[in-house]
C-alpha positions in Angstrom: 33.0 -18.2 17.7 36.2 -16.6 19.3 34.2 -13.0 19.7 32.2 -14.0 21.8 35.1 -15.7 24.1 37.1 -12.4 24.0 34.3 -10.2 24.8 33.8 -12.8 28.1 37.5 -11.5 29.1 36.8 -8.3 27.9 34.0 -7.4 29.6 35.2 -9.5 33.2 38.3 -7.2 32.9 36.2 -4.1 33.0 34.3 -5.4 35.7 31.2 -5.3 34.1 30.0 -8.3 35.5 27.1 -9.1 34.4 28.1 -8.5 30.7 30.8 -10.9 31.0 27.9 -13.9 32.8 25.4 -13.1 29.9 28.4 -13.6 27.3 29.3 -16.8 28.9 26.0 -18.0 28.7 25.6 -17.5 25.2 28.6 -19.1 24.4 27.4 -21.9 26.3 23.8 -22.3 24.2 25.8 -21.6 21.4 27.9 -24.5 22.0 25.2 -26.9 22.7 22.8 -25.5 19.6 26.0 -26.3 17.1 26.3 -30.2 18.5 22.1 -30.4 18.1 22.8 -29.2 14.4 25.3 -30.7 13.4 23.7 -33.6 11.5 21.4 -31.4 9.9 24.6 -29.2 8.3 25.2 -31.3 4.9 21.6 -31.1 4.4 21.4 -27.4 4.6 24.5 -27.0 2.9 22.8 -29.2 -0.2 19.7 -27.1 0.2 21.5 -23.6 -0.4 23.6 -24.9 -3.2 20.5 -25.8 -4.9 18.7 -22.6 -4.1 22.2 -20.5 -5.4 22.3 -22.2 -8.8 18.2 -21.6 -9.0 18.7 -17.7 -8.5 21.8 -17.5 -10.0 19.7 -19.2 -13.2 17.6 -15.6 -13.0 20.0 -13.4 -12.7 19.7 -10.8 -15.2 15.8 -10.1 -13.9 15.7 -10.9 -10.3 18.2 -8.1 -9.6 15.9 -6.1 -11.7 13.0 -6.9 -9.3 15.3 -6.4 -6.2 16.4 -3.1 -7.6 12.3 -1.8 -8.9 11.9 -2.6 -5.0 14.3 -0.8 -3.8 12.8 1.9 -5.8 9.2 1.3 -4.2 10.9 1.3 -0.7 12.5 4.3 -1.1 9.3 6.1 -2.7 7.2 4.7 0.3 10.0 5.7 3.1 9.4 9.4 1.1 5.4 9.6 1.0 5.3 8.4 4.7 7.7 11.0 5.7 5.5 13.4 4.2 2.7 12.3 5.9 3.9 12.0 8.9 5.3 15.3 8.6 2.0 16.5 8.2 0.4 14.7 10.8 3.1 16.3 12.8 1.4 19.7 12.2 -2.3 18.8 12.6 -3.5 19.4 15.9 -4.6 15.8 16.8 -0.4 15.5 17.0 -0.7 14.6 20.7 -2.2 11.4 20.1 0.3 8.3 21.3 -2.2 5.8 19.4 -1.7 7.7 16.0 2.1 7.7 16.6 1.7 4.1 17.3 0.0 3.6 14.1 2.1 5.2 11.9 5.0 3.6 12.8 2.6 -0.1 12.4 1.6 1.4 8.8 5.9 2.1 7.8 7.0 -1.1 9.5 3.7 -2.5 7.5 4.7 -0.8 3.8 8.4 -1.8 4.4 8.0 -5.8 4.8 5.3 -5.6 1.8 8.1 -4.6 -0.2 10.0 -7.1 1.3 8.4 -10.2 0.5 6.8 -9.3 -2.8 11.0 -9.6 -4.0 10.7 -12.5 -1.3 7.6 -14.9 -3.2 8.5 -13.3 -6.6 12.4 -15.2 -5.9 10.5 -18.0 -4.6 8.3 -18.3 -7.4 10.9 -17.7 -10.2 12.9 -20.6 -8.5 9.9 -23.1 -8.2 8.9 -22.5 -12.1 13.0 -23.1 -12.8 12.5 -26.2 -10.1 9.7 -27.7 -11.2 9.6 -26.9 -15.4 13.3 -26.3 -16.2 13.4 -23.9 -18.6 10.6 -25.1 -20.6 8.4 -21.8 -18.7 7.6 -18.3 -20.1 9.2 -15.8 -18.7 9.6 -17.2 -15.3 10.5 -14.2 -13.5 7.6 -11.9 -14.5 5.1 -14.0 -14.3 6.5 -14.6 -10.2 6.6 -11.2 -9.9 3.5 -10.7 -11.3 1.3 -13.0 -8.8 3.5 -11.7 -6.0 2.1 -8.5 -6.2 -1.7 -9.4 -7.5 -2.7 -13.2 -6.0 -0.3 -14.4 -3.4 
């Protein structure tokens, strides 16, 4: 909250101007969006408590699934370099379009990656949230229709 104050001074004193209005003005919507929220806070605080103690409930395997991701994200970052490498040497490499799609096709691969850990926590949590601990294995089974059904 003060950051955003200080930078106001900071950038008015190095007379960059228009720095110093945009900062104001986000202080300003910032101001107004936390007195819209404000009732809502003690609900969202209840909600994340809830959600901590459901992951914390998995949390031998969900780090396991985080860190197999982790493994797939850096194994695609690897195979993309490589072929973009290689479309870098082919001589349709003038192409803006390709370019354009390659990068769609890493930013793609990346947020696949993403939320499979994404529904595969979500789906742990709802079999804790809905059966308790009276379901098998949870975790893999989440994981499981995260990366074939959902």
């Amino acid at each position: 909250r003060g950051f955003r104050q200080v930078m106001c001074v900071v950038y008015f004193v190095a007379g960059a101007w228009t720095m110093g209005i945009l900062f104001i003005l986000i202080t300003v919507c910032a101001y107004f969006y936390s007195g819209a929220v404000k009732e809502r806070i003690p609900f969202a605080s209840s909600n994340l408590r809830t959600a901590c103690i459901g992951v914390r409930h998995f949390s031998p395997q969900l780090p396991l699934v985080a860190a197999g991701a982790l493994l797939a994200q850096c194994l695609w970052i690897l195979i993309w370099a490589v072929a973009f490498l290689g479309f870098r040497a082919s001589p349709n490499a003038d192409n803006p379009l390709a370019y354009f799609l390659m990068l769609v096709s890493f930013y793609w691969g990346c947020l696949v990656v993403v939320n499979v850990v994404h529904v595969a926590t979500a789906g742990a949590v709802a079999s804790w949230w809905f059966d308790g601990d009276n379901a098998p294995n949870p975790v893999s089974g989440a994981t499981k229709r995260a990366l074939t059904t959902s």
